[in-house]
LOPA-510025 format. One line per 3 residues: their letters; for each residue x, y, z of N, C-alpha, C. Coordinates in pm, 1 decimal. Each point is the difference from the previous one (the first is absolute). Layout:
a> X,Y,Z,X,Y,Z,X,Y,Z; ...
END
This chain:
xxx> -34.4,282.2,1590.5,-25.4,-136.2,-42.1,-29.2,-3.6,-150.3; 50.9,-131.6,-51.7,-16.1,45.0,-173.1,-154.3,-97.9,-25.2; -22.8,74.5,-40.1,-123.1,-38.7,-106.8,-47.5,-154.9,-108.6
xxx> -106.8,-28.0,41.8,-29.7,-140.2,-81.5,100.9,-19.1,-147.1; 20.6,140.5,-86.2,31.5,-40.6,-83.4,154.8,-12.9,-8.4; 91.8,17.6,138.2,118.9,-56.0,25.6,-8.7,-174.0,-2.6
xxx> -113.5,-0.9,94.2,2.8,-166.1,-3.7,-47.8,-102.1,-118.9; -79.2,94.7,-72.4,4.1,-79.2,-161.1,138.2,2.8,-77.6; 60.7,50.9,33.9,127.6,28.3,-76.1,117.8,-108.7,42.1
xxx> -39.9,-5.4,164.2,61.7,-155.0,54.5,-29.8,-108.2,-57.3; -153.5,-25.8,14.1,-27.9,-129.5,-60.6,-0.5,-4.1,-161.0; 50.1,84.2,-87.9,9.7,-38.8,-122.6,128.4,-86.3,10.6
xxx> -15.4,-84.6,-102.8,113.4,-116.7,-24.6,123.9,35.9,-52.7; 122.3,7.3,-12.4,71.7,48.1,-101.0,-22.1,-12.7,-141.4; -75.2,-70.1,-77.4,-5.8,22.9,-118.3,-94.7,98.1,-6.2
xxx> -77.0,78.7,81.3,-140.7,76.4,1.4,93.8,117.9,30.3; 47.6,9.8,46.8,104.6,108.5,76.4,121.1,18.9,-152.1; 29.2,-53.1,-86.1,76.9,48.6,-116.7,-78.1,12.1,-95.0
xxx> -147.4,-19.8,10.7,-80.9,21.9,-125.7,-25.5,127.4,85.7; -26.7,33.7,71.9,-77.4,132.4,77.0,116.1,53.8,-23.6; 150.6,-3.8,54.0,111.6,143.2,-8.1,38.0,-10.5,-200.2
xxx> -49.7,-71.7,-31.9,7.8,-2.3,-175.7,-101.0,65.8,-67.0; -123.0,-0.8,61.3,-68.1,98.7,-54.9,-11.7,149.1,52.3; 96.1,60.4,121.5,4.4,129.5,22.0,151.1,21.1,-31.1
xxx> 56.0,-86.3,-25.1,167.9,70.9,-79.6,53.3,2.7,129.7; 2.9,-111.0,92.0,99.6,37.6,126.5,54.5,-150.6,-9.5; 74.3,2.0,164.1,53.5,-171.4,-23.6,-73.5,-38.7,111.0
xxx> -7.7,-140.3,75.2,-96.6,-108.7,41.1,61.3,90.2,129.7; 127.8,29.8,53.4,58.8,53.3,127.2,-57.2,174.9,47.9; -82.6,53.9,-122.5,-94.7,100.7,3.0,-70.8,-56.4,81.4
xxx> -98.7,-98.7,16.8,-163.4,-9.3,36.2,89.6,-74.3,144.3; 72.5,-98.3,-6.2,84.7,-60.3,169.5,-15.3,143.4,68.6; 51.3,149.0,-53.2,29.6,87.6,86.8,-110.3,61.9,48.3
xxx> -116.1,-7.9,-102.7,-116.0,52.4,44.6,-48.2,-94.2,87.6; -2.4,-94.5,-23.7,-58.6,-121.1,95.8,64.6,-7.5,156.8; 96.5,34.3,18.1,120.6,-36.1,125.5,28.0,92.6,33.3
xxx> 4.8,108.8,-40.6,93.2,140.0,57.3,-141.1,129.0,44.8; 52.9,82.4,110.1,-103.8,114.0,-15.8,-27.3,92.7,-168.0; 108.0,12.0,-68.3,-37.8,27.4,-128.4,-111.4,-7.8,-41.9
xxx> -79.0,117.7,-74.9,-164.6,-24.8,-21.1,36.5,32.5,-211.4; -66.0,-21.0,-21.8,-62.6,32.2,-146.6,-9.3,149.1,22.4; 44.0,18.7,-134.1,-41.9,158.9,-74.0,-143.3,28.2,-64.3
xxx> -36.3,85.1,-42.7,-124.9,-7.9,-56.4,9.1,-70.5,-95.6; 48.2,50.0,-92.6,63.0,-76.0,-157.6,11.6,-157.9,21.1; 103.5,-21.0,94.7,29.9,-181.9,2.2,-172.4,-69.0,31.0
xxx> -65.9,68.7,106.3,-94.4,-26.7,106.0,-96.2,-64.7,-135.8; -22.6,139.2,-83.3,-120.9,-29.7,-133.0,108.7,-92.6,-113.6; 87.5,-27.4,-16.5,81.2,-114.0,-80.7,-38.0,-110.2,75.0
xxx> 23.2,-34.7,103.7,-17.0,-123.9,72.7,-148.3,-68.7,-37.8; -117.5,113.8,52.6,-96.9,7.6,4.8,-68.6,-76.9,-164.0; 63.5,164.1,-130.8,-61.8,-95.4,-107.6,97.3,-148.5,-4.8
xxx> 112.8,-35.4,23.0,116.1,-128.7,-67.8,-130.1,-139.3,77.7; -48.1,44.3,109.4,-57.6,-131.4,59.8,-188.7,6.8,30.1; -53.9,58.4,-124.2,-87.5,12.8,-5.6,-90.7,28.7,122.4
xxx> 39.0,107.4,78.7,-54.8,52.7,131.6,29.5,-109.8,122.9; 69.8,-108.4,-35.4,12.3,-62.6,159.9,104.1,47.6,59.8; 89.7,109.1,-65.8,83.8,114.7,125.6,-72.6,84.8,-26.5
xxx> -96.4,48.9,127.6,-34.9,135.5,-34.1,71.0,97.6,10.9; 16.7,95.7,-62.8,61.0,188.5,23.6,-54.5,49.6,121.7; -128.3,-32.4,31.2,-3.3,93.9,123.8,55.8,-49.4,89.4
xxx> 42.2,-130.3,36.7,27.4,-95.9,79.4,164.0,37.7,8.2; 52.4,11.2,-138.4,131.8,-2.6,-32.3,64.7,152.7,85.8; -83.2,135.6,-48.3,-0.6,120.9,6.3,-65.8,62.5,44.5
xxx> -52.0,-28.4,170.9,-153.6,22.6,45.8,-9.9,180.0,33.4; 144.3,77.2,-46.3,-17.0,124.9,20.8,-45.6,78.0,-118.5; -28.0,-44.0,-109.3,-38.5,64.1,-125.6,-162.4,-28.0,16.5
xxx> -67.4,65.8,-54.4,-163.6,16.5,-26.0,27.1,-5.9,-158.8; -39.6,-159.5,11.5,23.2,-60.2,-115.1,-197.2,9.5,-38.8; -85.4,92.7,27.8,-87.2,18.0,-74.4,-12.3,94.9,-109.9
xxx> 124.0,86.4,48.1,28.0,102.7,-108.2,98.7,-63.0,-113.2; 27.7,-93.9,19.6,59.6,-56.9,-152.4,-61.8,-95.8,-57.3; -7.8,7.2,-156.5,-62.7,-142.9,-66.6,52.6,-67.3,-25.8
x> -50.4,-115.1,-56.3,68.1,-117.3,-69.9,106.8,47.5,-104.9
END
């Protein structure tokens, strides 16, 4: 089952959804796939997402297999 921060990714609007795939260098049909498909986030995308929307995608949420206490900001 995917994770709360699939369903924030639903309810962003499309203009929230091309400012979000504009600030990690992807396109708006990036975050649809994360949102809709079993496809999960990488670590890398997980913490891009994470800083582009000021923590309301979380990484652990995004990437719940990394022990994201061992990495910093």
């Amino acid at each position: 089952m995917k994770s709360d921060a699939y369903q924030k990714i639903r309810s962003l609007t499309m203009y929230e959804r091309r400012v979000v795939a504009s600030r990690i260098g992807k396109k708006v049909q990036y975050l649809n796939n994360l949102a809709y498909t079993n496809s999960g986030a990488s670590p890398e995308m997980a913490n891009k997402l994470h800083k582009a929307t000021d923590g309301y995608l979380d990484r652990k949420e995004l990437c719940p297999k990394i022990d994201w206490e061992k990495f910093g900001d």
